[in-house]
C-alpha positions as CSV (number, residue, x, y, z in Angstrom):
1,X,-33.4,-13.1,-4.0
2,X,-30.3,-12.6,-1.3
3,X,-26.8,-12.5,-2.5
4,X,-23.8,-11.1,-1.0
5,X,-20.7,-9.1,-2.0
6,X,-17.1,-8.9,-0.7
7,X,-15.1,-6.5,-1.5
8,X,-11.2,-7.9,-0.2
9,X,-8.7,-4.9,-0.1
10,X,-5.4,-4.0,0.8
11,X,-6.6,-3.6,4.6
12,X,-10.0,-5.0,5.3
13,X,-12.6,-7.7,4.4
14,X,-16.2,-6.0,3.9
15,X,-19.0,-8.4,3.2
16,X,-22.5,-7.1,2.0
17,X,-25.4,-9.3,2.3
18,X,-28.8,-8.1,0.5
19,X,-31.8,-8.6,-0.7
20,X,-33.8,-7.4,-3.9
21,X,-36.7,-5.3,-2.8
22,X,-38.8,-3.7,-5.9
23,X,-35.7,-3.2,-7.5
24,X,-33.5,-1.6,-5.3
25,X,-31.5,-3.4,-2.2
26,X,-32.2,-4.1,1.1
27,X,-29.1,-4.7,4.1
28,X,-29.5,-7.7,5.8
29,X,-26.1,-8.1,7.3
30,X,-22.7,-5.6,6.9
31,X,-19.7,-6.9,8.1
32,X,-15.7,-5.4,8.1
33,X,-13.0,-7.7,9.4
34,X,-9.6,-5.6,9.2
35,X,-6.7,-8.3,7.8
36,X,-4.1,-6.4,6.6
37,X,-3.9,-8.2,3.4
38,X,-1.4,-5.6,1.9
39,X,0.9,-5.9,4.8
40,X,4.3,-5.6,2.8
41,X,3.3,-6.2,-0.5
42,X,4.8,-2.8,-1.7
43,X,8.1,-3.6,-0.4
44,X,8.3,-7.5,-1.4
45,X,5.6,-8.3,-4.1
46,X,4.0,-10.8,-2.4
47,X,1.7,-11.6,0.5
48,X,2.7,-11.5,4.0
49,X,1.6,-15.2,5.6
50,X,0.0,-14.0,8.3
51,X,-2.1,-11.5,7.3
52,X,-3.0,-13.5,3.9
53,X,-4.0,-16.6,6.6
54,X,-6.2,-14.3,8.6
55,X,-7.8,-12.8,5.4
56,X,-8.2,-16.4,4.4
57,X,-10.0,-16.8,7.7
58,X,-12.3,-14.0,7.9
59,X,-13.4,-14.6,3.9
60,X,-14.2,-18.1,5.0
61,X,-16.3,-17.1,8.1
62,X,-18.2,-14.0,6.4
63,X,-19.2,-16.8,3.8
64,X,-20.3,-18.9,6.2
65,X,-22.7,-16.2,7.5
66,X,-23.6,-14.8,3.8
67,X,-24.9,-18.4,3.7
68,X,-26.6,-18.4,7.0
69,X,-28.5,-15.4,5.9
70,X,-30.0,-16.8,2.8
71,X,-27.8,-15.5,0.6
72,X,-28.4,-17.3,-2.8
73,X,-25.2,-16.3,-4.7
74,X,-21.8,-14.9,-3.8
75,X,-19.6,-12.6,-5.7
76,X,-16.5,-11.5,-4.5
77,X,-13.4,-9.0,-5.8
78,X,-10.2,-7.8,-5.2
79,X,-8.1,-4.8,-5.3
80,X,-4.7,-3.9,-5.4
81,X,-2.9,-6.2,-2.4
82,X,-4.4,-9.5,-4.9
83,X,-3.6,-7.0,-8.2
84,X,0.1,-6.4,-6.9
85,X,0.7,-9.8,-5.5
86,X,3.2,-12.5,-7.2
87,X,1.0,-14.8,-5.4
88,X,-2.5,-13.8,-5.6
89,X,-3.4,-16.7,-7.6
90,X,-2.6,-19.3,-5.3
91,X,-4.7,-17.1,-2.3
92,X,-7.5,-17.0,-5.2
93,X,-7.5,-20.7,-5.1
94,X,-7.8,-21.5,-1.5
95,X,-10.7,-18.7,-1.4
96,X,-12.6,-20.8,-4.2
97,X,-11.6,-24.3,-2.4
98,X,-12.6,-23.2,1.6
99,X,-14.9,-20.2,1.0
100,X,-16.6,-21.8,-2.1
101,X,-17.0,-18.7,-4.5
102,X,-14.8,-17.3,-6.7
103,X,-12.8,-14.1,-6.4
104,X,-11.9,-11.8,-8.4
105,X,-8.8,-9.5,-9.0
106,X,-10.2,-6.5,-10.5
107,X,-8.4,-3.4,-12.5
108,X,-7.8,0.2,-10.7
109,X,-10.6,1.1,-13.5
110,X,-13.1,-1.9,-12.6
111,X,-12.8,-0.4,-8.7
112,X,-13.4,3.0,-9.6
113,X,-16.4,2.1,-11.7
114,X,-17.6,0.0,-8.8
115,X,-17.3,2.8,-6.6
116,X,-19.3,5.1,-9.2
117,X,-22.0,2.9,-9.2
118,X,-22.5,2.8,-5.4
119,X,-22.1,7.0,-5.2
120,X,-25.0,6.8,-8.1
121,X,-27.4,4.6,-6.5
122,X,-26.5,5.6,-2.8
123,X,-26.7,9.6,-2.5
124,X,-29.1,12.3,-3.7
125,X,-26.6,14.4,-5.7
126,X,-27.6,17.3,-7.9
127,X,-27.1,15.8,-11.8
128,X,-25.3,19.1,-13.2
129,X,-22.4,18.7,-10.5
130,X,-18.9,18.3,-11.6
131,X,-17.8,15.4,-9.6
132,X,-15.0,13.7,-8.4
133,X,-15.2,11.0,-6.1
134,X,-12.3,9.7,-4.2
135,X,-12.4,6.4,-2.6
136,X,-8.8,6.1,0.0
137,X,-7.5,2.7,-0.1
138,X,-4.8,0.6,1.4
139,X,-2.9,-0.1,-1.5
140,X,-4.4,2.5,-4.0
141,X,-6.6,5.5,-4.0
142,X,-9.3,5.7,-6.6
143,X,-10.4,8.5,-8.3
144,X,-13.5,9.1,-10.8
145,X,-14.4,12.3,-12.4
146,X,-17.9,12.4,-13.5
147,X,-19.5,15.5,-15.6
148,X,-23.2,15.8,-17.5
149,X,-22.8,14.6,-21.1
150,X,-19.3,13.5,-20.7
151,X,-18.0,10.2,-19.9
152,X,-16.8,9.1,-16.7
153,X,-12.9,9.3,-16.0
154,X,-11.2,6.8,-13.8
155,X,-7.7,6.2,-12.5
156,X,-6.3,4.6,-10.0
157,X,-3.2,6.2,-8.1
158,X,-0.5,3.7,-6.2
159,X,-0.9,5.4,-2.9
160,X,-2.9,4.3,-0.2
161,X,-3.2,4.3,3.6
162,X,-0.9,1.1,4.1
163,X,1.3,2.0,1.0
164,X,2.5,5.7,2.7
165,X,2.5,4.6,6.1
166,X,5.1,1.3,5.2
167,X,7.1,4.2,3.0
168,X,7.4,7.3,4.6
169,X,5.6,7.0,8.8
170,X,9.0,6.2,10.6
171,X,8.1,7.4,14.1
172,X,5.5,7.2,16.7
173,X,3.7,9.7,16.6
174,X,4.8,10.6,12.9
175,X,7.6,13.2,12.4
176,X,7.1,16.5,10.7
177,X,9.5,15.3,7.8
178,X,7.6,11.7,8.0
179,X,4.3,14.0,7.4
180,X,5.9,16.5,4.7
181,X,7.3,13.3,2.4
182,X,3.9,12.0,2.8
183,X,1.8,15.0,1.5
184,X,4.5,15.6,-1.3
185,X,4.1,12.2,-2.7
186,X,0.8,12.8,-2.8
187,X,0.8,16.1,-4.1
188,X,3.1,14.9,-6.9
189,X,0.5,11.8,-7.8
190,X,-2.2,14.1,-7.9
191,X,-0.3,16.9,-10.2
192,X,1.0,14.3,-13.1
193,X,-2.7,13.3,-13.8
194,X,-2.9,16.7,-15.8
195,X,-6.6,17.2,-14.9
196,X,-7.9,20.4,-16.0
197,X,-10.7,19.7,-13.9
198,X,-12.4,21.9,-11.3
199,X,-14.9,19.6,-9.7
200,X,-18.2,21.8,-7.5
201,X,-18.5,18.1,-5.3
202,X,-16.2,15.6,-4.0
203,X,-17.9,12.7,-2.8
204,X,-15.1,9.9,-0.3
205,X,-15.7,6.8,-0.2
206,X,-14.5,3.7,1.5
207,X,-13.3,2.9,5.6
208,X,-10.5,5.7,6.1
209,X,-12.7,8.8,4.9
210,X,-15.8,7.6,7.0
211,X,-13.2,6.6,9.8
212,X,-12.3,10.6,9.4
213,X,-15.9,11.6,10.0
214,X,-16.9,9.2,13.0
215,X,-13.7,10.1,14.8
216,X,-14.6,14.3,13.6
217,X,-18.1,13.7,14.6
218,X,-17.1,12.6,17.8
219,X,-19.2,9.2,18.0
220,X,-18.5,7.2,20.5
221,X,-19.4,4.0,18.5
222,X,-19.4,4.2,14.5
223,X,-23.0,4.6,13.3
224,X,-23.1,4.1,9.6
225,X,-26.4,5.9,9.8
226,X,-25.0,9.0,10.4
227,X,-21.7,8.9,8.9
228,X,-23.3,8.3,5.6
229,X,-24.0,12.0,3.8
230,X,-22.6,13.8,6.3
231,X,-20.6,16.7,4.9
232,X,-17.5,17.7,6.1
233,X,-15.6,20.4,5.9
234,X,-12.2,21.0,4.7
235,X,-10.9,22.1,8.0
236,X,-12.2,19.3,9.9
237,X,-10.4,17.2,8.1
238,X,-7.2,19.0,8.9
239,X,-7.9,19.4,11.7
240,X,-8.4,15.4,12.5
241,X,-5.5,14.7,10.6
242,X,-3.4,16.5,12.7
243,X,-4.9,15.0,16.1
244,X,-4.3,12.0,14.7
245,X,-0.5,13.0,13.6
246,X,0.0,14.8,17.1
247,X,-0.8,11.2,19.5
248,X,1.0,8.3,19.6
249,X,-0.1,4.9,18.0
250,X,-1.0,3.7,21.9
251,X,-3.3,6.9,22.6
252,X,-4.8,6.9,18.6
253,X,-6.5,3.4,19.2
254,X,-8.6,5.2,21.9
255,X,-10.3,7.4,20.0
256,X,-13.9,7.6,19.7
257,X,-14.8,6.7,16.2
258,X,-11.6,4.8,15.5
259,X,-11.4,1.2,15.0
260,X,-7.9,0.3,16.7
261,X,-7.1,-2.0,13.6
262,X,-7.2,1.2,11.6
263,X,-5.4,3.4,13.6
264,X,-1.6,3.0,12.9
265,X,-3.1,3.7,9.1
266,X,-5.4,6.3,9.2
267,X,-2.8,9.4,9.5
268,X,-1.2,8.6,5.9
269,X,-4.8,8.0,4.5
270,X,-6.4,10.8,6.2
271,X,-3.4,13.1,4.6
272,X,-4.2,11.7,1.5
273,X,-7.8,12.8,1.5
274,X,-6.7,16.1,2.9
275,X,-4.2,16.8,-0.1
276,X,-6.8,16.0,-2.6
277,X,-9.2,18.7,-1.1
278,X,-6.6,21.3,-1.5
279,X,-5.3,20.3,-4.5
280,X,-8.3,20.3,-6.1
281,X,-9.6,23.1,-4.6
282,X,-13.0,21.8,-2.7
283,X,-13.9,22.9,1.5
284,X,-16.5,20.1,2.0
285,X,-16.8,15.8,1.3
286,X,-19.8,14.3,1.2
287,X,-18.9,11.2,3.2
288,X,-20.6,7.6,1.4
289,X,-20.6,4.4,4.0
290,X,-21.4,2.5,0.5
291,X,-18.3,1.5,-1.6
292,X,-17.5,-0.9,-3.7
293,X,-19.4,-3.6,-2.1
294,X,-22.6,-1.9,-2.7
295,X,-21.7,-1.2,-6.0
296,X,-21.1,-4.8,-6.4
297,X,-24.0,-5.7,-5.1
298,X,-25.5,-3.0,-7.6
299,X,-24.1,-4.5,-10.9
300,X,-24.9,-8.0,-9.6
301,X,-28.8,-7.0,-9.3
302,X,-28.6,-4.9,-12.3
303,X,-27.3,-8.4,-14.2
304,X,-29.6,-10.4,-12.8
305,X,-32.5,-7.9,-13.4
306,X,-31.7,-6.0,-16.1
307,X,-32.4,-2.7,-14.5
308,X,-31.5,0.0,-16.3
């Protein structure tokens, strides 16, 4: 059995192609296509043409491949650019008629289950840790708290890496009052959730925090093999968001690690993952390559299968 999950955000296209191997899941194919889907959406509630035609584009020809590969079914969801969209459901419809699979807008709380589900079956983590997981998104940043005996919590935040750049970045490179409106309105998202909640691991999710790592690891090309686990520290983090802060948009798009499509974005969502760590406290990420996609991928063996 091959299927294949997309997972359609705010800035990229990721497509998952597996197959079921003694109940668990083997990659056969892993694609990103950055699209910009959320390109003004905050300011005008709807999606910009361009960007929705090239998302449009890239959905249809990552289907085309899923299909080349085998794959037998194709599931497909949505996060916030489609969720905050007045026309979503047209875009919906012209993925169903050219891409010929149905996609589906799915809640802040779907996403961060999603994402809970590929941290659970991806990574070797010890069972007594208070977690939180963070997954750094275009339009939104995700955030699960996960404890022995205790249900998970989820909630979704409206900040993200495209969000807080089109709001506050006003220069190139960023100013420091660009920078400082940034981290406050992240500071203040993160303070009216009320969590009385000292996690011992923080897990990041998702394209900007394993964009942080490749470009803090200094790879040359980004190697999902060693991006995924890796643990990185609190200062490295700073310290990348601040080369990234200190450079122009022109000299950012050469740095090994960073895909150019990502790099007029990464400073507001590196900054975001940075003012979680200190708010909550934690010096280290454990960096996961597998986000909602896999956990897509996950629930869509786990339905056919019933594994437990």
């Amino acid at each position: 059995m091959k299927f294949a999950a997309f997972d359609v955000g705010s800035n990229t296209v990721l497509m998952l192609v597996v197959e079921r191997v003694d109940g668990g899941l083997n990659p056969i194919g892993d694609y990103a296509r950055i699209t910009r889907l959320g390109r003004g959406v905050d300011a005008k509630g709807k999606l910009d043409p361009d960007s929705a035609k090239r998302t449009l584009d890239a959905i249809v020809e990552l289907a085309g491949k899923a299909r080349a590969l085998g794959a037998d079914h194709i599931a497909g969801v949505a996060t916030a650019a489609l969720r905050d969209a007045s026309d979503g459901a047209a875009f919906i419809a012209q993925v169903r008629q050219l891409a010929g699979f149905e996609l589906e807008v799915i809640s802040g709380d779907t996403e961060a289950q999603l994402s809970y589900l590929a941290v659970k079956r991806g990574l070797v983590l010890d069972p007594a840790a208070k977690l939180l997981i963070v997954d750094v998104g275009g339009g939104s940043t995700e955030l699960i708290r996960a404890e022995a005996g205790i249900p998970i919590e989820t909630i979704s935040l409206q900040i993200g890496s495209v969000r807080l750049t089109e709001r506050y970045v006003k220069h190139d490179p960023p100013s420091s009052a660009d920078a400082a409106e940034l981290r406050l309105a992240t500071d203040e998202m993160i303070k009216a959730l009320n969590w009385n909640f000292k996690p011992s691991t923080l897990v990041g999710i998702a394209g900007t925090v394993t964009t942080i790592a490749a470009v803090a690891m200094g790879l040359n090309e980004y190697d999902a093999k060693l991006v995924h686990g890796y643990r990185m520290k609190h200062d490295e983090v700073i310290r990348t968001v601040l080369k990234f802060g200190s450079m122009p948009l022109a000299e950012r798009k050469k740095l090994p690690g960073l895909d150019e499509g990502r790099a007029d974005v990464i400073f507001a969502g590196g900054a975001i993952l940075e003012r979680i760590m200190a708010n909550f406290h934690l010096n280290e990420v454990i960096v996961s390559d597998q986000g909602v996609r896999w956990g897509l991928a996950w629930r869509q063996l786990e339905e056919a299968a019933d594994v437990p």
